[in-house]
C-alpha atoms as an extended CHARMM CRD file, in Angstrom:
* protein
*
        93  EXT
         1         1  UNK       CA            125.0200000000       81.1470000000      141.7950000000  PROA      1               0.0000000000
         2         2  UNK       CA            122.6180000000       78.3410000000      142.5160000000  PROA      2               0.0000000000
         3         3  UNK       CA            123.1170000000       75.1370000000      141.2270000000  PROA      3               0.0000000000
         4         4  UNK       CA            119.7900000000       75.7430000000      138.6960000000  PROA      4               0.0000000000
         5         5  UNK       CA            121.3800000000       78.6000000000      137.8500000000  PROA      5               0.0000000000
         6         6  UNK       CA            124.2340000000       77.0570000000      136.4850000000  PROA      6               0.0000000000
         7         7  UNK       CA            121.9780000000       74.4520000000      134.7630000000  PROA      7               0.0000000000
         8         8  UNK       CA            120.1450000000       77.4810000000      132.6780000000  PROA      8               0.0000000000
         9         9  UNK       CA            123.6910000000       78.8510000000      131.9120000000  PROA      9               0.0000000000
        10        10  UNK       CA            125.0470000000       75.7190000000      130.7920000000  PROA      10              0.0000000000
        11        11  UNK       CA            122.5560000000       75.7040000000      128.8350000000  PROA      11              0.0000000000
        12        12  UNK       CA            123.0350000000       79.2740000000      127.1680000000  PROA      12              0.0000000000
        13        13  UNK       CA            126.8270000000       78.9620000000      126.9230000000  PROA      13              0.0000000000
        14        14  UNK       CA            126.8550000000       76.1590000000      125.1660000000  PROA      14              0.0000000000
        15        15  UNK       CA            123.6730000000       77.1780000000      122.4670000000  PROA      15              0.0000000000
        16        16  UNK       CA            125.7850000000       80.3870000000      122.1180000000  PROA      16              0.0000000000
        17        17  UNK       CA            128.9270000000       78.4860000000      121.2590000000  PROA      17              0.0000000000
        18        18  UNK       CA            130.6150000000       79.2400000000      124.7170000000  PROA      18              0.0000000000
        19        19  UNK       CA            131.6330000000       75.8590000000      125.7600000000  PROA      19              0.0000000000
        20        20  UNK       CA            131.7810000000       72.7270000000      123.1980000000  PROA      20              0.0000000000
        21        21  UNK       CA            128.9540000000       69.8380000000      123.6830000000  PROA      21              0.0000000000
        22        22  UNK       CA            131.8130000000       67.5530000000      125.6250000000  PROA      22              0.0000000000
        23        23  UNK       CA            132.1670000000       69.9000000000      128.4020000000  PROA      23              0.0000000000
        24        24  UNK       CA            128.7710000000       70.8500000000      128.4770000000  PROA      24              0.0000000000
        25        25  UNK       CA            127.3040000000       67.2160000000      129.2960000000  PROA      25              0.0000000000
        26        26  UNK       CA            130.1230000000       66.8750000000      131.4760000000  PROA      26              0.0000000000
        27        27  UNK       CA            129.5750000000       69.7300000000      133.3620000000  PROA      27              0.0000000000
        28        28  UNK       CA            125.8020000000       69.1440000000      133.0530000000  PROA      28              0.0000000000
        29        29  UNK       CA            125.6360000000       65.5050000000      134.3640000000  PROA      29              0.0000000000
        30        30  UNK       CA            127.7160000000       66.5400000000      137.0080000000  PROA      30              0.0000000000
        31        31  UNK       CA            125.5750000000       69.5590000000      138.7540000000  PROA      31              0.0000000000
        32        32  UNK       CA            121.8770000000       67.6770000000      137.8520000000  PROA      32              0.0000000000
        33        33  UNK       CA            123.4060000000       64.1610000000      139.1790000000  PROA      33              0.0000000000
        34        34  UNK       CA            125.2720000000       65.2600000000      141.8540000000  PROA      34              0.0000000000
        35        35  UNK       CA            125.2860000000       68.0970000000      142.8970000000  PROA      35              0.0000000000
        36        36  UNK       CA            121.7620000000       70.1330000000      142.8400000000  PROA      36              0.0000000000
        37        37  UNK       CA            118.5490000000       70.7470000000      145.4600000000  PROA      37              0.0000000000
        38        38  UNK       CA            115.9020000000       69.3690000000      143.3370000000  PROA      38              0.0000000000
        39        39  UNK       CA            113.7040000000       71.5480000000      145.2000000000  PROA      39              0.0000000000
        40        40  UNK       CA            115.2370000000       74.3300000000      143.6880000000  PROA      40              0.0000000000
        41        41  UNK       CA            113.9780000000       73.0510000000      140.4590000000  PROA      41              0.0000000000
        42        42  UNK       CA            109.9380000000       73.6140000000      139.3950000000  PROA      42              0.0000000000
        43        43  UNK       CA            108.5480000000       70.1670000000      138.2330000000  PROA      43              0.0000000000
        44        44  UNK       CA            108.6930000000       71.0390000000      134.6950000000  PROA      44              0.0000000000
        45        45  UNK       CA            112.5280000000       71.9660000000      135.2220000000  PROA      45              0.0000000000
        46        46  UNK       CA            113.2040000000       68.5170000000      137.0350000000  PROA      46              0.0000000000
        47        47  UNK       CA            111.4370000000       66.4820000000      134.3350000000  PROA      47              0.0000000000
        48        48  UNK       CA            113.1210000000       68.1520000000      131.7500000000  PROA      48              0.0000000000
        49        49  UNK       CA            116.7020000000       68.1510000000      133.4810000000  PROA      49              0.0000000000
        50        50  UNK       CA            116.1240000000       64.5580000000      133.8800000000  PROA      50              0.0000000000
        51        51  UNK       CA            115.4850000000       63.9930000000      130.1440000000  PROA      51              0.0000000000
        52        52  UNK       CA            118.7720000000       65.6340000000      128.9770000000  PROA      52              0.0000000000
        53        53  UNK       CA            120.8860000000       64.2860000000      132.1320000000  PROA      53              0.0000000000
        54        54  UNK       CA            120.1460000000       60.6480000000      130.8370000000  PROA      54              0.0000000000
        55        55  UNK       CA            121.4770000000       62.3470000000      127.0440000000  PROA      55              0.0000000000
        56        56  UNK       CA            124.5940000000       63.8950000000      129.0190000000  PROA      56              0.0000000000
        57        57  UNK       CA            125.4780000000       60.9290000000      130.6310000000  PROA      57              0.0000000000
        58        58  UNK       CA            125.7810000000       58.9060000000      127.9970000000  PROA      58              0.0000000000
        59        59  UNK       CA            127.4510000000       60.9710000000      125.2200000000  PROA      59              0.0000000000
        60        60  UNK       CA            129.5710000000       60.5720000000      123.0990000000  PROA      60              0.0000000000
        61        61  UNK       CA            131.2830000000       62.0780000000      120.1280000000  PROA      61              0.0000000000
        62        62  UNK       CA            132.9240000000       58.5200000000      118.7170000000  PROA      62              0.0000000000
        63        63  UNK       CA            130.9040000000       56.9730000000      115.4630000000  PROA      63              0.0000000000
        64        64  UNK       CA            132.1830000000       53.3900000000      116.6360000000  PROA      64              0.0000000000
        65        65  UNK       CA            130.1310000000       53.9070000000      119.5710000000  PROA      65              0.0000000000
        66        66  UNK       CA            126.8540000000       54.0090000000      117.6310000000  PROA      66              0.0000000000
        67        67  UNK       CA            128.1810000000       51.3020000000      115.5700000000  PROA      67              0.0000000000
        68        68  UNK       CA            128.9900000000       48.9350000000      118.4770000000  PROA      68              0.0000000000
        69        69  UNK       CA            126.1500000000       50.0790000000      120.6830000000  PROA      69              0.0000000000
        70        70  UNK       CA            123.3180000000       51.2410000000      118.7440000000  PROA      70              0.0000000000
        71        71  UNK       CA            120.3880000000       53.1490000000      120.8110000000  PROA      71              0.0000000000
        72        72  UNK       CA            122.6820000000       52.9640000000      123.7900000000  PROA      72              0.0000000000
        73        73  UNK       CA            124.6560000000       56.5330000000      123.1900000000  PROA      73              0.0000000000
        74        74  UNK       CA            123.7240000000       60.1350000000      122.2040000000  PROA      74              0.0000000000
        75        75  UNK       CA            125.2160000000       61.9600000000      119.6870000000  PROA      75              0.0000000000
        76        76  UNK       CA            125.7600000000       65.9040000000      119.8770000000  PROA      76              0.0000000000
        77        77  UNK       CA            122.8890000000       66.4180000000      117.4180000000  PROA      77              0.0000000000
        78        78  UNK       CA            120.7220000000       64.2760000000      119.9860000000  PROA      78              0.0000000000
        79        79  UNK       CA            121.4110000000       66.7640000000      122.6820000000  PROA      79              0.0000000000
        80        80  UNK       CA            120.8190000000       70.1090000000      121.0260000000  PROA      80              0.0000000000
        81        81  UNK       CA            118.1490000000       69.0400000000      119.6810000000  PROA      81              0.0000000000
        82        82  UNK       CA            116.8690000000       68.2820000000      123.1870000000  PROA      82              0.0000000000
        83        83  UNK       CA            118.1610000000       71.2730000000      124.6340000000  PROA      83              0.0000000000
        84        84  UNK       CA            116.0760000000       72.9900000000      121.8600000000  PROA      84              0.0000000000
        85        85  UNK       CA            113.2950000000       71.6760000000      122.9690000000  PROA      85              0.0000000000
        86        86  UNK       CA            113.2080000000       72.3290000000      126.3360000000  PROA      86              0.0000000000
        87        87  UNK       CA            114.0520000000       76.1750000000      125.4980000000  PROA      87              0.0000000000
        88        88  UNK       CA            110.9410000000       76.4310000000      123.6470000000  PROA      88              0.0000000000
        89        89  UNK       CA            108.7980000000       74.5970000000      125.8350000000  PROA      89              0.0000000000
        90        90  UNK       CA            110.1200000000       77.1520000000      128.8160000000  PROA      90              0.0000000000
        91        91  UNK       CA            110.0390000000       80.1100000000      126.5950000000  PROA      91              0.0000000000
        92        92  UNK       CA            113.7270000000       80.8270000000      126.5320000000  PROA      92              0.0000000000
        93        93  UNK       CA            115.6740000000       81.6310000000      123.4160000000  PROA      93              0.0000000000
């Protein structure tokens, strides 16, 4: 499986309650960081990708975070609702 592959299934595991929101941006940040072609990725995809990789990377599921450091973290709400997004806008339920 290609690494935007895995992207798209991240994706769809975690919207279908596969894998929790931790592992997700984990596993997330990790492939669109690190480890992908970008040319495998339409310009759409990339633009997108990048949105919710800068959401992945810095999420967190602690309250005192958002206290400490307010606008700095994303909260689980903040990236579903993103990943909603970018379903519709590619058509994908």
């Amino acid at each position: 499986m290609k690494e935007r592959e895995k992207l798209w299934k991240l994706i769809d595991d975690l919207t279908d309650n596969k894998i929790d929101v931790k592992v997700f941006c984990r596993d997330f940040t990790r492939i669109f960081d690190l480890e992908i072609d970008y040319d495998e990725l339409s310009e759409e995809e990339e633009k997108a990708f990048d949105r919710l990789s800068t959401m992945t990377a810095r999420f967190s599921a602690f309250e005192e975070d958002f206290i400490k450091y307010p606008k700095v973290y994303f909260s689980e709400h903040d990236v579903k609702a993103e990943i909603n997004k970018i379903l519709l806008q590619f058509h994908r339920s």
